[in-house]
C-alpha positions as CSV (number, residue, x, y, z in Angstrom):
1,X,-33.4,-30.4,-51.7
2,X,-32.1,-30.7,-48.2
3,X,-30.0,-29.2,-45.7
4,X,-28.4,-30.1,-42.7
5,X,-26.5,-27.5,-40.8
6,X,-23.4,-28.8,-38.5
7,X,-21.0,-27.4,-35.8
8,X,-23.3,-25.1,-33.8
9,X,-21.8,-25.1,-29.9
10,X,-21.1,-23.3,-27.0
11,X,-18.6,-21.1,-27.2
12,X,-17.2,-18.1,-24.9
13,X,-16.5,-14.7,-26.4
14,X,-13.6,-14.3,-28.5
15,X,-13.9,-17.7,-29.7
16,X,-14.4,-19.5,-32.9
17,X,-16.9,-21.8,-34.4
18,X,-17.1,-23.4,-38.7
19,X,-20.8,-23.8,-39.3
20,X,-21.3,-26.1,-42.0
21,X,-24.5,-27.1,-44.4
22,X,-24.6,-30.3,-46.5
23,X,-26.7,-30.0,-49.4
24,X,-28.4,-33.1,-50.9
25,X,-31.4,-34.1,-53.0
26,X,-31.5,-31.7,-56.4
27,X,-28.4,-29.6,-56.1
28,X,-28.4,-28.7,-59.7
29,X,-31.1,-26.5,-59.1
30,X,-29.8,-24.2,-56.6
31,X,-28.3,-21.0,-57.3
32,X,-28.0,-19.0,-54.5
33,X,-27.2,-20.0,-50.8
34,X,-26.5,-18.2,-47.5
35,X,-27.1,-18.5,-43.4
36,X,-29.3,-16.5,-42.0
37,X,-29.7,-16.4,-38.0
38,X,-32.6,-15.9,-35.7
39,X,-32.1,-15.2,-31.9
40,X,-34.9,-15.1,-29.6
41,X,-37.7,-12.8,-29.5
42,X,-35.7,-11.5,-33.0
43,X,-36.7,-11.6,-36.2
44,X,-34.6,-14.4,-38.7
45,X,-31.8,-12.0,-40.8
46,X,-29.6,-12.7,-43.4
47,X,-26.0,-13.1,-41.8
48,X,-23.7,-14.0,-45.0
49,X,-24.7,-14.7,-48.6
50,X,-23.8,-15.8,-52.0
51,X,-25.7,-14.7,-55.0
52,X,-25.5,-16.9,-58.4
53,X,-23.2,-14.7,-60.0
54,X,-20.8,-15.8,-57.2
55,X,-21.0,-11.8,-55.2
56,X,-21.1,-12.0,-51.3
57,X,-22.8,-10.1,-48.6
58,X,-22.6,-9.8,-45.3
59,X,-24.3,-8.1,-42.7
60,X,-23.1,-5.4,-41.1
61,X,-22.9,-6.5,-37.7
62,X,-20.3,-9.6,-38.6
63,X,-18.4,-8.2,-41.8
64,X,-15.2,-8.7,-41.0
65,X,-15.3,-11.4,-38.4
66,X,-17.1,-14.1,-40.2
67,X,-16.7,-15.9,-43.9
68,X,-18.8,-17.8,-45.8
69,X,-17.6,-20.2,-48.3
70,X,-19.4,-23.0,-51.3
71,X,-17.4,-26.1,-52.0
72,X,-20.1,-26.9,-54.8
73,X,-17.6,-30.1,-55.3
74,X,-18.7,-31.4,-52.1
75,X,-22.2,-30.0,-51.9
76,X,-21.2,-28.2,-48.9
77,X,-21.7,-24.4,-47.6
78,X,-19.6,-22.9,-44.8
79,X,-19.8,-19.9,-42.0
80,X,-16.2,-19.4,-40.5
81,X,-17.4,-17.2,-37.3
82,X,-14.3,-15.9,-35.4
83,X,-14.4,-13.2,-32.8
84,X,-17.7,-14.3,-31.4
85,X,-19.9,-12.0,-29.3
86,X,-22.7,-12.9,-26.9
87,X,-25.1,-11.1,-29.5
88,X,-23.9,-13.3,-31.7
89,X,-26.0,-15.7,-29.5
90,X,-29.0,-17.3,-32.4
91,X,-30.1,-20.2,-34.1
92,X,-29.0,-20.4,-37.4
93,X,-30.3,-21.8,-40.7
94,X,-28.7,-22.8,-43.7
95,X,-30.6,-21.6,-47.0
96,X,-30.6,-22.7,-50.7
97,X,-32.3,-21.2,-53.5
98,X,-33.9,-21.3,-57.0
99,X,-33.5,-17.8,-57.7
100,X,-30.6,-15.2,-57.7
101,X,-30.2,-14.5,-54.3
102,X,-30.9,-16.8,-51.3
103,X,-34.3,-16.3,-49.3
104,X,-36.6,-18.3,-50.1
105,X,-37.0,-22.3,-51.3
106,X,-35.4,-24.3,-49.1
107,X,-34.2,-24.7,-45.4
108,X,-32.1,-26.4,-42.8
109,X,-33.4,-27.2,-39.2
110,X,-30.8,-24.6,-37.7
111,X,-28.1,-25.5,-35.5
112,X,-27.9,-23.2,-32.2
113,X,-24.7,-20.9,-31.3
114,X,-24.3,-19.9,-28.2
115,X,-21.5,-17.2,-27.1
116,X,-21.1,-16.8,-23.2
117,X,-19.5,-13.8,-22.3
C-alpha cells in the first residue's frame, strides 16, 4: 500500500487548506485511516480518524474546525482544515491500516502546513 499526501502550504491564520491522501497498491486491505501530524521538537498525534466501523475522532485541539472525509470510490482520504492557527504549524502524514483503528501499517511521506500568524 501507498500513500501520497497533497495540498500542504503556507497559509496565514484564519485561512484554509484540503489535505488530501491517495491510496494505491492493496486497498482492499485497509480498514482504518486517519492523519496524524508532527510539529517540531513534538511528538507525531493523531489529528482526525476513521475507524472500520465508519466512527470518527478528532482531537481536541481541532474538533470543530477541521473534517476528515474517505471517498473509498476514488481511493482517496481528505483533511478539510479551516480556521488555521500557527500551532497548527506540523508536518502531516496520511495513515492506513490493517486493523480497526488507524496507527500503525502504513504511511505517507507527510506534506508540511505552515500557518503564519
Amino acid at each position: 500500500v501507498q500513500l501520497v499526501e497533497s495540498g500542504g502550504g503556507l497559509v496565514q491564520a484564519g485561512g484554509s487548506l484540503r489535505l488530501s491522501c491517495a491510496v494505491s497498491g492493496r486497498t482492499f486491505s485497509i480498514n482504518a485511516m486517519g492523519w496524524y501530524r508532527q510539529a517540531p521538537g513534538k511528538q507525531r498525534e493523531l489529528v482526525a480518524g476513521i475507524s472500520s466501523s465508519g466512527s470518527i475522532d478528532y482531537a481536541d485541539s481541532v474538533k470543530g474546525r477541521f473534517t476528515i472525509s474517505r471517498d473509498n470510490g476514488k481511493n482517496m482520504l481528505y483533511l478539510q482544515m479551516n480556521s488555521l492557527k500557527p500551532e497548527d504549524t506540523a508536518v502531516y502524514y496520511c495513515n492506513a491500516a490493517r486493523g480497526r483503528y488507524p496507527g500503525n501499517d502504513y504511511w505517507g511521506k507527510g506534506t508540511l502546513v505552515t500557518v503564519s500568524s
